[in-house]
Residue, then its C-alpha position, 0 to 999 in steps of 0.5 A: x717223861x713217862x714210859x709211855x709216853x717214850x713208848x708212843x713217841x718212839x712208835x710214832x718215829x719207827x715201825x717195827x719193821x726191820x730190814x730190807x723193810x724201812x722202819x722209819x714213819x716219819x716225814x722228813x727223817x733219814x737214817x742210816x744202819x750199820x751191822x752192830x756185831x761188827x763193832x764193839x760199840x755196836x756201831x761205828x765210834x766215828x759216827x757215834x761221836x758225830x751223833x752225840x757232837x750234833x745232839x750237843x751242839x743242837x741242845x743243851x750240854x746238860x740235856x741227858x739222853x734217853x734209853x729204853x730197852x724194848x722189854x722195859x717198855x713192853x712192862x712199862x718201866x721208866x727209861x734211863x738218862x745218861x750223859x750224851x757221851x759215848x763212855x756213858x753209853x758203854x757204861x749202861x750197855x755193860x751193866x748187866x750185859x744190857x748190851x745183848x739186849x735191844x734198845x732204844x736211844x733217843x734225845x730229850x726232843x725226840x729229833x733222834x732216835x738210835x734203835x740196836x737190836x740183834x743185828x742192826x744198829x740204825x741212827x734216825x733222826x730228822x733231815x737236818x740234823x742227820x745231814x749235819x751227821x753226814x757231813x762230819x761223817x765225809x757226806x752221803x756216798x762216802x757213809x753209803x759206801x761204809x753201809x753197804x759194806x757192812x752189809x755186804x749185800x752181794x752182787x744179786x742182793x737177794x734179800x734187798x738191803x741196797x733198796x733199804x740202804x737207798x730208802x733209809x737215806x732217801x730224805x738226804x737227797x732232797 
């Protein structure tokens, strides 16, 4: 796939906008975000390995995984594939310290999509899938209760990060 075209597909599922504003465009996906500095695989490993055990019980094993940093596709540059398992995922994100940069990881269809940036780290994908994810995760409230702790919004929650929370997930409780 061209750069390009990973470029549109992933502008056709996320916006740009970050939180408390909801970037997911599509129809029929729901996400869910955690804060990546809290964690040394930039989100939770739980819900890593509950990713990555969807994406492969959904496709092919042998399907490689897409990811593209936000500059590689500014420039133009070819995304790489790696493995659908968590240590090849650290091992790109360590390579060069890729880590400290923002990216975006997708699968061959384009069912899922994980964007890291600076701060936050959001799993998007469509509705099945992601309920699929859910479940592994111990259902809706008990991975709700884990976002809003990582965000820690506070009593008054100023900046609106419950609303975000709450619109990320909203395709869940259909």
């Amino acid at each position: 796939m061209s750069d390009s075209s990973a470029k549109l597909r992933l502008l056709a599922v996320l916006s740009d906008a970050q939180p408390p504003h909801n970037p997911i465009v599509v129809n029929g996906w729901a996400g869910i975000a955690f804060d990546r500095n809290r964690y040394a695989d930039l989100a939770p490993t739980d819900v890593w390995g509950a990713w990555l055990d969807v994406h492969i019980q959904n496709s092919c094993p042998s399907d490689a995984i897409g990811i593209a940093s936000l500059e590689d596709l500014a420039v133009g540059k070819e995304e790489c594939r790696v493995e659908p398992d968590l240590d090849s995922l650290r091992r790109y994100w360590m390579e060069g310290e890729r880590f400290l940069r923002d990216h975006y990881v997708f699968s061959p269809s384009f069912n899922w999509v994980v964007r890291l940036d600076q701060d936050v780290t959001l799993f998007a994908a469509e509705r099945d899938f992601m309920r699929e994810v859910i479940d592994r995760l111990h259902g809706l409230n008990s991975v709700m209760e884990r976002m809003t702790e990582d965000f820690d919004p506070g009593e008054n929650d100023l900046v609106g990060l419950r609303r975000f929370l709450s619109d990320i997930t909203e395709e869940l409780r259909h």
